[in-house]
C-alpha positions as CSV (number, residue, x, y, z in Angstrom):
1,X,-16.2,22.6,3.6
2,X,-15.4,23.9,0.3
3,X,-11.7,24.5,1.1
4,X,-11.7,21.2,2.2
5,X,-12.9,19.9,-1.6
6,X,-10.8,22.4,-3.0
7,X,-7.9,19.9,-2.0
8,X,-9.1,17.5,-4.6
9,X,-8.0,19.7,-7.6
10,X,-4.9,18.2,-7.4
11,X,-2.1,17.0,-10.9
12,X,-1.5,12.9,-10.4
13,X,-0.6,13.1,-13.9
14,X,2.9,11.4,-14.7
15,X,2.7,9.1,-11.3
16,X,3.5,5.7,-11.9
17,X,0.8,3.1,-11.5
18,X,1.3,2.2,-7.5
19,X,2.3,5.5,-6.6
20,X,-1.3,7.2,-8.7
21,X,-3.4,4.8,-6.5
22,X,-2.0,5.6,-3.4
23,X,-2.3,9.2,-3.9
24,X,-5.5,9.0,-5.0
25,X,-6.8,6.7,-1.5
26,X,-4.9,9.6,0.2
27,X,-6.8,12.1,-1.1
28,X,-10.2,10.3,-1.4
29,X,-10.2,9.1,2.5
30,X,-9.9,12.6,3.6
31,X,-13.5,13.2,2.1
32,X,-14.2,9.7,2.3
33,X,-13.6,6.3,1.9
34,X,-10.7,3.9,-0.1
35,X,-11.5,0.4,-0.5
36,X,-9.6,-2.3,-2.6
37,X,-11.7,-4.9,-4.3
38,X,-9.9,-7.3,-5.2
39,X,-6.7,-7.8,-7.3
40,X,-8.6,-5.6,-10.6
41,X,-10.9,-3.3,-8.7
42,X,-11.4,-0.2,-6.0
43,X,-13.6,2.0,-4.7
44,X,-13.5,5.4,-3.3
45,X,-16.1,7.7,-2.3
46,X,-15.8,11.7,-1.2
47,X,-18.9,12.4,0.9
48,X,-20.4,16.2,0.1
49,X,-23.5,17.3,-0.8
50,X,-26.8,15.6,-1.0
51,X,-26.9,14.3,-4.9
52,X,-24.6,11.3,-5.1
53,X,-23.2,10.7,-8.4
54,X,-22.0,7.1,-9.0
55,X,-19.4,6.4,-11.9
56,X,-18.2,3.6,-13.4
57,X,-14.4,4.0,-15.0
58,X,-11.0,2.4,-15.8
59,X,-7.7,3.1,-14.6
60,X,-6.2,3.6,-17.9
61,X,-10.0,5.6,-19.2
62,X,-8.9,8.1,-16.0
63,X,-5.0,8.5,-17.4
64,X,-6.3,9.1,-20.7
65,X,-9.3,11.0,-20.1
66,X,-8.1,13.4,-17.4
67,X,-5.3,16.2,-17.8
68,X,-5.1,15.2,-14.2
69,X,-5.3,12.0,-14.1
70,X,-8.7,12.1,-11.8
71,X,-12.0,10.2,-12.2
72,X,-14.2,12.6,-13.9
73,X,-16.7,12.7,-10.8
74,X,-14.2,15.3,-9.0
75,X,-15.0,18.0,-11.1
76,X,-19.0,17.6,-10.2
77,X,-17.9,17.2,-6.4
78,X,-16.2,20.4,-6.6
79,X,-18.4,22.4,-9.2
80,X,-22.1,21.1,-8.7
81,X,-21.1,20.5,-4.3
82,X,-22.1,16.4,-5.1
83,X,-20.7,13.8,-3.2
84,X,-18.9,10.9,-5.4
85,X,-18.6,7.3,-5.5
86,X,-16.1,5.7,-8.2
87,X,-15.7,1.8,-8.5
88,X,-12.6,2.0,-10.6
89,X,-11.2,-1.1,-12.7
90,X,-7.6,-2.0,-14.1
91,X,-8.6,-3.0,-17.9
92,X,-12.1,-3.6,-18.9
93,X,-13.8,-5.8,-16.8
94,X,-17.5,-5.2,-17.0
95,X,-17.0,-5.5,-13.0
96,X,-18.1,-9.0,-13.0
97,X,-16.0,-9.7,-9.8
98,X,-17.6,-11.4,-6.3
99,X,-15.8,-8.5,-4.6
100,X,-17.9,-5.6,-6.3
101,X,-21.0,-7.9,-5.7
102,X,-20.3,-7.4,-2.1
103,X,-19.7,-4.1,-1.5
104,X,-22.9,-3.0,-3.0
105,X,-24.9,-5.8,-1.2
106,X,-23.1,-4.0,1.7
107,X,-23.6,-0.3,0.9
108,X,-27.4,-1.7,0.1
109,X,-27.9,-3.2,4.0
110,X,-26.0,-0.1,5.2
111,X,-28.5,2.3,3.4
112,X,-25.8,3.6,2.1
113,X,-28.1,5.0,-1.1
114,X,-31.2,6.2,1.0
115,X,-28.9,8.7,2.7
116,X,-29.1,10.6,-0.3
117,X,-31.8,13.1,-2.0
118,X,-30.7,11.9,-5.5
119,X,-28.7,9.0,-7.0
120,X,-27.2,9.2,-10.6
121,X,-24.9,6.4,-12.0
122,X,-23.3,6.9,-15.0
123,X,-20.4,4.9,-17.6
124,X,-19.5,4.6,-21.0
125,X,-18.7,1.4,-22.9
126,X,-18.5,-1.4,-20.2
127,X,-18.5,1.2,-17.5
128,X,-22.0,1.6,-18.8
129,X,-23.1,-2.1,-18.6
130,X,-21.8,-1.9,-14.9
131,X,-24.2,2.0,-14.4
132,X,-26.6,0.3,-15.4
133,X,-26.3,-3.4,-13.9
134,X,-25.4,-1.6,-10.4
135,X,-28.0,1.1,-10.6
136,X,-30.5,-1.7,-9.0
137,X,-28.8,-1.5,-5.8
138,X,-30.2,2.0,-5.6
139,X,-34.0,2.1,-6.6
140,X,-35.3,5.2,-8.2
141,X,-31.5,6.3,-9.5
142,X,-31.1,8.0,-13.1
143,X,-28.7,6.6,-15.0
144,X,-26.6,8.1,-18.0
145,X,-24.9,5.4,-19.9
146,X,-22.7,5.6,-23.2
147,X,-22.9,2.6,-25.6
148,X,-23.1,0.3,-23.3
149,X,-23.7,-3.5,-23.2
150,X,-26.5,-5.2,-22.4
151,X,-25.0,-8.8,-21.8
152,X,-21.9,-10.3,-23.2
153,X,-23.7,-13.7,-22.4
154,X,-23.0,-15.4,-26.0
155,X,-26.7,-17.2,-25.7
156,X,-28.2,-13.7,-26.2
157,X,-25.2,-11.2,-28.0
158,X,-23.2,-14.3,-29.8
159,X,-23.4,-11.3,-32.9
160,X,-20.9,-9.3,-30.5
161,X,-17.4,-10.8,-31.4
162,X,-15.2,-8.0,-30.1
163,X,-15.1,-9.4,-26.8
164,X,-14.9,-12.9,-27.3
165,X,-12.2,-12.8,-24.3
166,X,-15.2,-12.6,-21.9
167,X,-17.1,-15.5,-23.2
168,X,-16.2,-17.6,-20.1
169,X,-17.2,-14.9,-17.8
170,X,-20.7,-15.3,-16.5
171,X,-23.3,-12.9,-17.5
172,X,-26.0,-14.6,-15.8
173,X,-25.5,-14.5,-12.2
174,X,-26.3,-11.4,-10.0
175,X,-26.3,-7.9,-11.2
176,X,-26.4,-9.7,-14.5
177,X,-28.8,-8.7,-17.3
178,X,-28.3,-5.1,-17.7
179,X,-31.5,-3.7,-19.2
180,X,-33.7,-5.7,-17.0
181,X,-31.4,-4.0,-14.1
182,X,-32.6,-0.7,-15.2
183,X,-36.1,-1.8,-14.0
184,X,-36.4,-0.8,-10.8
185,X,-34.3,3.3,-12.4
186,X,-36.7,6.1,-12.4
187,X,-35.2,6.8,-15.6
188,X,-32.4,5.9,-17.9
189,X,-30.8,7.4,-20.6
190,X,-28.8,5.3,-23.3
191,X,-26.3,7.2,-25.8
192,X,-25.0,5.5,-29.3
193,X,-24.4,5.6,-32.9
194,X,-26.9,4.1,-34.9
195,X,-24.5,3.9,-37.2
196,X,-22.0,1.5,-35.4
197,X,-23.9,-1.7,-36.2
198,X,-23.1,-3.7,-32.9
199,X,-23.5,-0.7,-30.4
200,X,-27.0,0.1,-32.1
201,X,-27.7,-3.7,-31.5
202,X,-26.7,-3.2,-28.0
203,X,-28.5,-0.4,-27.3
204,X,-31.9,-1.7,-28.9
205,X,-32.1,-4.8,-26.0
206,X,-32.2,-1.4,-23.8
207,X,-35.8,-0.5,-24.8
208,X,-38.1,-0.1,-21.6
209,X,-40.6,2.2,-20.9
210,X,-38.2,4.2,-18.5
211,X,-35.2,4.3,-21.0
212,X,-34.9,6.7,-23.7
213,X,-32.4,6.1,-26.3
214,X,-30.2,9.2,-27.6
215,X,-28.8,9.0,-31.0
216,X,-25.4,10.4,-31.8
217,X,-25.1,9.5,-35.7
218,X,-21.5,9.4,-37.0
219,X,-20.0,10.0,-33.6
220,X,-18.3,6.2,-33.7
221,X,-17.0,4.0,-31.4
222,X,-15.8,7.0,-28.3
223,X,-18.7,8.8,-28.1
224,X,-17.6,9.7,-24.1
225,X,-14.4,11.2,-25.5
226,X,-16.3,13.4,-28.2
227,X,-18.7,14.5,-25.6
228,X,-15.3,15.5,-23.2
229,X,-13.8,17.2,-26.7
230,X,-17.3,19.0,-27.2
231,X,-16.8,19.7,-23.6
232,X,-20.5,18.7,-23.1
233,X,-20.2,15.8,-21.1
234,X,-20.3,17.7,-17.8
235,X,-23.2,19.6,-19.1
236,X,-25.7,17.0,-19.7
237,X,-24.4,15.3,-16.6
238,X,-25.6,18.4,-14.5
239,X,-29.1,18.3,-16.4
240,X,-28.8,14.6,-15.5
241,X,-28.4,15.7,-11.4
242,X,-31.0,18.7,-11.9
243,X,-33.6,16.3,-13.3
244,X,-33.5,18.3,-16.5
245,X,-32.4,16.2,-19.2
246,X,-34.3,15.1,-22.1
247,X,-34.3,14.2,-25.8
248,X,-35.0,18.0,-26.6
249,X,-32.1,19.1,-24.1
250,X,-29.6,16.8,-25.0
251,X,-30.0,17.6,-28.9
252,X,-29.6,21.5,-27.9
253,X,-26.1,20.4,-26.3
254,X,-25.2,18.1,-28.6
255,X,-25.7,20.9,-31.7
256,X,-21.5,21.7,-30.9
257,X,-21.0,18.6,-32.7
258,X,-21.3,21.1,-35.8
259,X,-17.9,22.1,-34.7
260,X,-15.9,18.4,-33.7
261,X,-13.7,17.7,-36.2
262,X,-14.0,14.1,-36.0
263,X,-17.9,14.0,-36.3
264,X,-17.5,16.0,-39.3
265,X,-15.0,13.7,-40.8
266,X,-17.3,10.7,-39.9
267,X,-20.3,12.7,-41.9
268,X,-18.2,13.5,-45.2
269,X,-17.4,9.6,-45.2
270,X,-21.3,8.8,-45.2
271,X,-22.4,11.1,-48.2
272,X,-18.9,9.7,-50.0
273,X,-20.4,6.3,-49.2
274,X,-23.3,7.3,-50.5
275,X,-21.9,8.8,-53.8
276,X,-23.9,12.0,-52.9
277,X,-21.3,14.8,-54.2
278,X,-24.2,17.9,-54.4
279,X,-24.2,17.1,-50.2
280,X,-20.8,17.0,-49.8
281,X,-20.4,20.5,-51.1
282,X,-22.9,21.9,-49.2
283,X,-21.2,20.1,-46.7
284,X,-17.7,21.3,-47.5
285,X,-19.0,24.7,-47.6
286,X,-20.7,25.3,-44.2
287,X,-17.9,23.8,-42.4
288,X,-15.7,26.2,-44.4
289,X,-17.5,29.2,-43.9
290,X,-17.5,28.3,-40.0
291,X,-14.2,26.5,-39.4
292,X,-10.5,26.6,-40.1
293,X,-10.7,23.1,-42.1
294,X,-7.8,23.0,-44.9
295,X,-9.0,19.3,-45.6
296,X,-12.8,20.4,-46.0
297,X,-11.1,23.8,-48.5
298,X,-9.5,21.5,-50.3
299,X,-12.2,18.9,-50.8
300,X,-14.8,21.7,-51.6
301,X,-12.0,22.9,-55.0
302,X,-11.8,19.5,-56.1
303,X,-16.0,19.5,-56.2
304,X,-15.8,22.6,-57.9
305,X,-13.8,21.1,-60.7
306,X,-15.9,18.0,-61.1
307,X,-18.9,20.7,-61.2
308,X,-17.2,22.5,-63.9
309,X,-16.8,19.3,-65.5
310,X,-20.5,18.8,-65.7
311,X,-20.6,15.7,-63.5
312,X,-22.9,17.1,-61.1
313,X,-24.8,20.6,-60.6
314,X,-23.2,23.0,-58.2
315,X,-25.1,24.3,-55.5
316,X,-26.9,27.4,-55.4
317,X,-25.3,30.0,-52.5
318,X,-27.5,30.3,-50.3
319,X,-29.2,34.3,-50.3
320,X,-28.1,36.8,-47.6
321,X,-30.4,38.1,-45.1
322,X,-30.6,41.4,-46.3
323,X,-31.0,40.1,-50.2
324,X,-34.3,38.0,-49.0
325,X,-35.5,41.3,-47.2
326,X,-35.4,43.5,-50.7
């Protein structure tokens, strides 16, 4: 059997559009299951072991994303022996399509989800509005989503203008409202930045006695392509299938953000917003006693100067080990 999955660690990087879905069907109805959706949407499903993981994801999120151009599921299949079921769209669509309405009203009178010891569904952005809307079609699921959306229903998120393209698109039909979706989840776990205003806004509609929101300050607006960068993402989605995650587990992982460049970056920004030069230095200093960081070097000589200056007290260094022992 596992020779069999072995077959999915395959490159479709560099195929054109047509010719990447096809190979991809190819591959995934040899474990599986391919099925169009529609004109913007697809399904396919690798049957293996008894924890199904559901994802959520975008064509062009899977080119990007993936070395390999494959949905990020086919790792799990292959390393955690999971089986897989990806509802992949072209764009971002939030899935609000008739056609994905009906394949899990199908998969639901098949009981599709009860052959399974475990469920997880999991997305980021408006792959995590769609986790979370779909996870009711399999009660008792987990669910790990990434900034998601609650609505885009402009009665209810008219202070979210960054997708006024989906205005017209109803919101209010079935598998509609996602945080009261999450209901019937035997948990849920919401990721965001507090500090990204709208996602934050987002994420606070998600507050239910079976959700617990994770905070990722100064992680910004591609918190699922940190997490891949951190090389984390896989982690806390295993805790997620071995029912282990939790606030205190996911702050242990999420302790390599010390080390992401871009989270870094994000954090200098703040305490320069802030006017708050002692912490930048300390700042600057850790990361340069850690970290190859030329920008943070440089940043920590020009402090030193406007210490010297007598703008603002320098930082004590911080006593060895052995010092604190004598």
């Amino acid at each position: 059997m596992q020779n069999g999955i072995d077959s999915l660690d395959q490159d479709l990087s560099g195929l054109k559009p047509k010719a990447w879905r096809a190979k991809l069907a190819e591959l995934t109805e040899a474990h599986g299951l391919y099925q169009d959706l529609g004109a913007r949407h697809f399904a396919t499903f690798v049957d293996h072991g008894n924890t199904l993981l559901v994802t959520f994801e975008t064509v062009q999120g899977i080119q990007n994303l993936s070395e390999q151009a494959l949905p990020l599921g086919f790792d799990l299949v292959r390393n955690q022996g999971w089986s897989h079921l990806c509802l992949i769209s072209n764009g971002d669509t939030w899935f609000r399509d008739e056609n994905v309405y009906t394949f899990f009203d199908q998969l639901d009178d098949d009981g599709f989800f009860e052959e399974f010891d475990n469920v997880l569904f999991y997305g980021a952005g408006p792959c995590g509005y769609a986790a979370s809307a779909f996870s009711v079609s399999a009660p008792g699921a987990t669910v790990l989503a990434i900034q998601p959306q609650a609505t885009l229903d402009p009665r209810i998120t008219e202070w979210d203008d960054r997708f006024t393209e989906m205005r017209r698109t109803s919101f209010t039909d079935r598998y509609g409202y996602a945080p009261e979706m999450l209901d019937g989840a035997a948990k849920a776990f919401v990721i965001y930045d507090p500090y990204e205003p709208l996602d934050a806004m987002h994420a606070a509609l998600f507050a239910r006695s079976n959700v617990t929101r994770l905070r990722m300050p100064f992680m910004g607006t591609a918190i699922q392509t940190r997490l891949i960068e951190m090389e984390i993402l896989y982690a806390l989605m295993a805790d997620l299938g071995a029912d282990t995650l939790s606030e205190s587990t996911f702050y242990k992982h999420t302790r390599a953000r010390r080390n992401n460049g871009g989270y870094l970056k994000r954090l200098m920004a703040q305490l320069d917003h802030q006017d708050r030069p002692y912490m930048v230095a300390l700042l600057c200093r850790n990361v340069t006693s850690r970290l190859r960081a030329p920008r943070f070097r440089r940043r920590l000589q020009g402090l030193q100067k406007r210490s010297q200056s007598g703008e603002f007290p320098w930082p004590p260094e911080a006593k060895k080990a052995d010092d604190s022992a004598q």
